[in-house]
C-alpha positions as CSV (number, residue, x, y, z in Angstrom):
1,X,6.4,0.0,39.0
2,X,7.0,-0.1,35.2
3,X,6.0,2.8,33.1
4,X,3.2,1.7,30.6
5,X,3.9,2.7,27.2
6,X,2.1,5.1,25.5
7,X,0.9,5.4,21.8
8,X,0.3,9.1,20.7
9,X,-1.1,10.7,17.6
10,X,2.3,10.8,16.1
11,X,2.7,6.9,16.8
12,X,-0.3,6.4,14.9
13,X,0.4,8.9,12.1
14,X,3.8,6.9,11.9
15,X,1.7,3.4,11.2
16,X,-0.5,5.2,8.3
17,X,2.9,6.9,6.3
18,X,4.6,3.7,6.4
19,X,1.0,1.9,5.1
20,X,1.0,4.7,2.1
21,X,5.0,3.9,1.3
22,X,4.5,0.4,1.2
23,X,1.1,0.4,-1.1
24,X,2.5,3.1,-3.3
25,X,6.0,1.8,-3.6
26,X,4.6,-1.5,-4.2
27,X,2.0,-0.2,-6.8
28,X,4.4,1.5,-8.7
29,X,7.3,-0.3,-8.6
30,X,9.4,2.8,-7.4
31,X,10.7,3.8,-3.8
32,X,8.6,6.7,-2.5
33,X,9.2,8.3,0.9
34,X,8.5,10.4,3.6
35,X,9.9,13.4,5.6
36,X,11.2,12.6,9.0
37,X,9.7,16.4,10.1
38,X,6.1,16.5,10.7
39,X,3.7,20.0,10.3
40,X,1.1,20.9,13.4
41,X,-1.7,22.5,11.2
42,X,-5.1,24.0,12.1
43,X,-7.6,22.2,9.7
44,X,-7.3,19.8,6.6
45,X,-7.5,21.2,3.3
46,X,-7.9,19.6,-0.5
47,X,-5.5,21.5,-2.5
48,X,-4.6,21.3,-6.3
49,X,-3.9,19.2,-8.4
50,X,-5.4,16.3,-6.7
51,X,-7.3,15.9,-3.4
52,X,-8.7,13.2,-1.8
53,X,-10.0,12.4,1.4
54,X,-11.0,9.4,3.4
55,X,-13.2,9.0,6.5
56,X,-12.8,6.3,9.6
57,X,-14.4,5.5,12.6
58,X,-14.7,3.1,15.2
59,X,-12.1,3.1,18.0
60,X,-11.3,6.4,16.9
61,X,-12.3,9.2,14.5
62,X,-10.8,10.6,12.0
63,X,-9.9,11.8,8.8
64,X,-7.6,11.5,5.6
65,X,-6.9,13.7,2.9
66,X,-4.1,12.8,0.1
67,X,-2.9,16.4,-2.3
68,X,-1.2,15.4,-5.3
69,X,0.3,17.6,-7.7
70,X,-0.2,16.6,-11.4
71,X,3.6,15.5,-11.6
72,X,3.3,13.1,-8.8
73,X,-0.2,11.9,-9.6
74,X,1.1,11.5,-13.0
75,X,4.2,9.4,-11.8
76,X,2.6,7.2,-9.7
77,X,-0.6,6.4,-12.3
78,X,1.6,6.0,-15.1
79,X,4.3,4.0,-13.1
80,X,1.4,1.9,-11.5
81,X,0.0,1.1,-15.2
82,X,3.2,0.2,-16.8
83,X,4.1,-2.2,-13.4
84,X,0.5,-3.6,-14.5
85,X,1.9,-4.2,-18.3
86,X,-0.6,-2.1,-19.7
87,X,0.8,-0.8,-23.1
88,X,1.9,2.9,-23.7
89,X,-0.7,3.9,-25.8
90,X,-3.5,2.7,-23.3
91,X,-2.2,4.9,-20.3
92,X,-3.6,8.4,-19.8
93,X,-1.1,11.8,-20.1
94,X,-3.3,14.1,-18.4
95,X,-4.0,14.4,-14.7
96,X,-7.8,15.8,-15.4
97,X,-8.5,12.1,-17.1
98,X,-10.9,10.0,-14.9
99,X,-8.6,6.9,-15.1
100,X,-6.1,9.0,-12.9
101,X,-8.6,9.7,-10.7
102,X,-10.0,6.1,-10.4
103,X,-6.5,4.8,-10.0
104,X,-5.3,7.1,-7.3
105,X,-8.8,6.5,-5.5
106,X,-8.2,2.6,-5.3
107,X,-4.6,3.5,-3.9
108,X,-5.8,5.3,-1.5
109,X,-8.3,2.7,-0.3
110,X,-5.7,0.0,-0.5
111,X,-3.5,2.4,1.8
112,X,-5.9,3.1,4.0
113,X,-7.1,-0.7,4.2
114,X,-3.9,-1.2,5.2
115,X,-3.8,1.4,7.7
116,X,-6.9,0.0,9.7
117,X,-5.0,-3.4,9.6
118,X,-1.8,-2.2,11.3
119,X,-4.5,-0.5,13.7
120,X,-6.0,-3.5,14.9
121,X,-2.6,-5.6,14.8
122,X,-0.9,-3.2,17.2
123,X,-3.7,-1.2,18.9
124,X,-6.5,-4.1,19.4
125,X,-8.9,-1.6,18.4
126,X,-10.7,-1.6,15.4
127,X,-11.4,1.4,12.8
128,X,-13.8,1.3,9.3
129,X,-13.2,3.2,6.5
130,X,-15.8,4.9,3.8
131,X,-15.0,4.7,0.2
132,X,-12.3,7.7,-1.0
133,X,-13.6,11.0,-2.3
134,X,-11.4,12.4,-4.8
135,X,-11.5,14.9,-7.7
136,X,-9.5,17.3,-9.5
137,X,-9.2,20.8,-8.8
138,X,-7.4,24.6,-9.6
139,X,-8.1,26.3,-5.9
140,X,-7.3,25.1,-2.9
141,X,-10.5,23.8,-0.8
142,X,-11.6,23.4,2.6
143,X,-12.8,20.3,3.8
144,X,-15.3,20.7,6.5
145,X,-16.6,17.2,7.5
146,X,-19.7,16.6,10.3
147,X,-17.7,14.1,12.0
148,X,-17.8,13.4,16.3
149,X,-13.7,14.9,17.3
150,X,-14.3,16.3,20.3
151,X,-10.3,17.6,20.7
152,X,-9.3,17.1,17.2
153,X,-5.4,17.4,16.4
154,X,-4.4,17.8,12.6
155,X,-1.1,16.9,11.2
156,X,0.5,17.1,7.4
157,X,3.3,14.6,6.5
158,X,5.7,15.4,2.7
159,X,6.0,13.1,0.4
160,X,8.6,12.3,-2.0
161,X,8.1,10.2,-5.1
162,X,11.0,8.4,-7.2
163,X,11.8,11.7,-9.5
164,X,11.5,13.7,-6.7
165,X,7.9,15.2,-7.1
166,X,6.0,16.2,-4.0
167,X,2.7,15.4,-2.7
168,X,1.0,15.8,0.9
169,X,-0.7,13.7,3.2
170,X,-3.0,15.2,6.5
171,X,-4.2,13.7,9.2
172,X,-7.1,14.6,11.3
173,X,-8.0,12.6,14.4
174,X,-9.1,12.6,17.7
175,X,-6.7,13.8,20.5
176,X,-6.2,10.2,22.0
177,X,-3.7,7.8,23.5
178,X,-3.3,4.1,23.8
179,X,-2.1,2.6,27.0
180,X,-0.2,-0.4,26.9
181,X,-1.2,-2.3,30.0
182,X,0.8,-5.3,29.4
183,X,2.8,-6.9,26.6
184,X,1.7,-8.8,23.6
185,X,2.3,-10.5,20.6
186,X,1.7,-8.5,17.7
187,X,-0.2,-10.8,15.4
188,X,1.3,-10.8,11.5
189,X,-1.2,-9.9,8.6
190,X,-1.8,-12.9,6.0
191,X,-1.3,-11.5,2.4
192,X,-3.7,-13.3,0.2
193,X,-1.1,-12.2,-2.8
194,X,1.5,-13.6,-1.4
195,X,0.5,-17.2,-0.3
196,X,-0.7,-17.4,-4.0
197,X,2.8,-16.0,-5.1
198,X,4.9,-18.6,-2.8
199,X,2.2,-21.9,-3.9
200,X,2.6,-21.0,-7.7
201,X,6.4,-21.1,-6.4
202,X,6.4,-24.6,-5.0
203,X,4.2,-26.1,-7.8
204,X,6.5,-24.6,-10.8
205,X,9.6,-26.1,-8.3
206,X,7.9,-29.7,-8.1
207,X,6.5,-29.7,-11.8
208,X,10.3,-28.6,-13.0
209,X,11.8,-31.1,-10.6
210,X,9.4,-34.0,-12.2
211,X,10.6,-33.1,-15.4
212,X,14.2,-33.5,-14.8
213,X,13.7,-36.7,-13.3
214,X,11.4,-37.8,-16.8
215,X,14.5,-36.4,-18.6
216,X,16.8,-38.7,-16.5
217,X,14.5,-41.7,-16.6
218,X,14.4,-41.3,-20.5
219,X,18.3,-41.1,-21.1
220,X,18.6,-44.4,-18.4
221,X,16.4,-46.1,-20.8
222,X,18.3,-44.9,-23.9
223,X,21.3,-46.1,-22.7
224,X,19.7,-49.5,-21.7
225,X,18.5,-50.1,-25.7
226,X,21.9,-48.9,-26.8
227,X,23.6,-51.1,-24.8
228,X,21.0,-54.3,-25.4
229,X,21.8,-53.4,-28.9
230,X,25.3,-53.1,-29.1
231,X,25.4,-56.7,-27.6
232,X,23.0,-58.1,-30.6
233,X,25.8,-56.3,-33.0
234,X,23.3,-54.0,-34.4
């Protein structure tokens, strides 16, 4: 008999690092990536510069916290604005400035939203998420959330952004495993962005394509009056 395949915390802590590469490295226009080592750790904390944490539940508990240091937040806000084309003078220099906060709070939620996709793609389970928590801070803080792990396992992933500034993700989550009972096709997510991006494609291609053939038209019919012309003499 075939051995089933097994999913395991690590599996899923896998799924949610390569959700936070994709958003942030899309957000900001720069490559940001993740250590191939992974820590075992006792509890989840929110450490300086900049914590935040994320709850979900559903299929399975568990819970997210992001630490920043002010030279990665910093990168990855300012990058994200200017990949936005706001101008220089608009973008904040200081990690303590709300906008940093409010930007690296809808990151996180876009990660995350990501996250419980991939989980129902690939799991057929489904989690929710509650809105990120996130503030600045100078000590290191304990996050101690009433939430219903029975055998919760707690892991912390680095991460590595474009200039080489460091900032932390951990993982807190039931202890848990998915079966695979028999195989399936994995379902593909539809990006709204991107069937918008590849339309706008098509109709610049066909309007362009109509205007060469007005341009061609037009110099047919040029040479036509030239030609009725040139047999009048004129």
């Amino acid at each position: 008999m075939a051995r089933n395949k097994v999913i395991s915390t690590e599996d899923i802590l896998s799924t949610l690092c390569h959700s936070v590469t994709e958003v942030l490295s899309s957000a900001s226009g720069n490559q940001i990536s993740y250590s191939a080592m992974v820590q075992k750790i006792t509890r989840t904390c929110m450490r300086p510069d900049i914590g935040c944490f994320v709850l979900f539940d559903g299929g399975f508990t568990g819970l997210v916290v992001m630490n920043f240091t002010q030279q990665a937040a910093m990168e990855i806000y300012q990058d994200y604005m200017r990949n936005m084309g706001m101008p220089e003078e608009e973008i904040a220099h200081s990690h303590l400035s709300d906008d940093v906060s409010n930007v690296l709070g809808e990151l996180m939620n876009q990660m995350v939203g990501d996250f419980t996709g991939k989980v129902r793609e690939q799991l057929h389970t489904s989690i929710t998420q509650n809105q990120p928590k996130m503030m600045a801070i100078n000590k290191q803080v304990q996050i101690s959330v009433d939430t219903t792990m029975d055998r919760p396992q707690a892991r912390r992933v680095t991460f590595t952004t474009q200039n080489q500034n460091i900032f932390y993700l951990e993982l807190a989550m039931d202890k848990t495993e998915f079966i695979k009972l028999h195989d399936f096709d994995i379902t593909e997510s539809v990006d709204p962005d991107s069937i918008i991006e590849s339309q706008a494609k098509v109709n610049k291609a066909k309007k362009d394509t109509s205007k060469t053939k007005a341009a061609a038209n037009n110099d047919v019919s040029d040479d036509a009056d030239d030609d009725f012309l040139a047999e009048l003499g004129l």
